[in-house]
N, C-alpha and C positions, 0 to 999 in steps of 0.2 A: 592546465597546471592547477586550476582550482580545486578540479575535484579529486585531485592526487594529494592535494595541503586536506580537504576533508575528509579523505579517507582516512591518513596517517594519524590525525589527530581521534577519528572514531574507533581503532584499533588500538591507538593508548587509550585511548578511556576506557577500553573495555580489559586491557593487559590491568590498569591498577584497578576496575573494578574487580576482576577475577583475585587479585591478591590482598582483596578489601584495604584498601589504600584509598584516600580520600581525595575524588577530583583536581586537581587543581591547574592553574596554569604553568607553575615553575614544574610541576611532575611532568606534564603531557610533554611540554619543552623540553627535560632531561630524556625522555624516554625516544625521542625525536633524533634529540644529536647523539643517542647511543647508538640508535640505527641508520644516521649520516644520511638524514634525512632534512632535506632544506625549505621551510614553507616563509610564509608572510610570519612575522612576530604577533598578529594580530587573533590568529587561530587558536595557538591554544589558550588564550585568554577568554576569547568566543564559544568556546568548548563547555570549558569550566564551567561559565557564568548558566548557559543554556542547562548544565547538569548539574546545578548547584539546587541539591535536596530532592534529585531525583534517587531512587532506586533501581539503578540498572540492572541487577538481575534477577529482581522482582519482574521486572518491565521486560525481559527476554524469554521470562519462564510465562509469562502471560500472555503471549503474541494472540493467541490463536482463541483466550477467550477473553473479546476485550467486552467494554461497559454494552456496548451495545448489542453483542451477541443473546444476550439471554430470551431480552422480547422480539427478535429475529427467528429464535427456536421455534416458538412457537407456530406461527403461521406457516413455518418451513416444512413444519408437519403437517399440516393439512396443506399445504398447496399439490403433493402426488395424486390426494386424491381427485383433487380438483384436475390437476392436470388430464388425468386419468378420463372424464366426464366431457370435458372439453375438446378432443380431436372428433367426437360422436356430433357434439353440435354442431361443429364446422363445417363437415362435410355435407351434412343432409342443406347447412346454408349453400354451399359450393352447390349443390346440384339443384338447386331450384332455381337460382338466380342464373339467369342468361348472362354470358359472357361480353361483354362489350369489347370493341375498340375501335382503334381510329378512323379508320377505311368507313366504320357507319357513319360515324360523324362527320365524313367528306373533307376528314384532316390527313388522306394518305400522306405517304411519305415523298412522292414521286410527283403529287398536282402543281 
């Protein structure tokens, strides 16, 4: 039931964001029992407070570049090439090194 009182109250907050209408508790609550919807009275007051002086759809339009994306770009590009160099050195390691397991060790499975 929790997360049905959170959702309903993160869907008005984005109904009066979308109509630029200013957060609050008594809007999220009207918009609530418009759509006969029943939560805790503590929700949309929790709502509010959490989005009071955010920009929400600044904050929606931005999902996808956030603070820490830009010095991520960076090495994101060079990591292909690196990738690229790396399955060569693995292999020529995979083939010199002898394969181990348990049976030399005299740890079978069956002793």
């Amino acid at each position: 039931m929790t997360s049905n009182a959170e959702l309903a109250c993160v869907y008005s907050a984005l109904i009066l964001a979308d109509d630029d209408i200013a957060i609050t508790g008594e809007k999220i609550q009207t918009i609530l029992k418009a759509a006969n919807v029943e939560i805790e009275p503590y929700w949309p007051g929790l709502f509010a407070k959490a989005l009071e002086g955010v920009n929400i759809k600044e904050l929606i339009t931005n999902i996808g570049s956030g603070v820490g994306a830009a010095p991520a770009g960076a090495p994101a590009a060079a990591a292909p090439a690196a990738a690229a160099a790396a399955p060569a050195k693995e292999e020529k390691k995979k083939e010199s090194e002898p394969e181990e397991s348990d049976d030399d060790m005299g740890l079978g499975l069956f002793d």
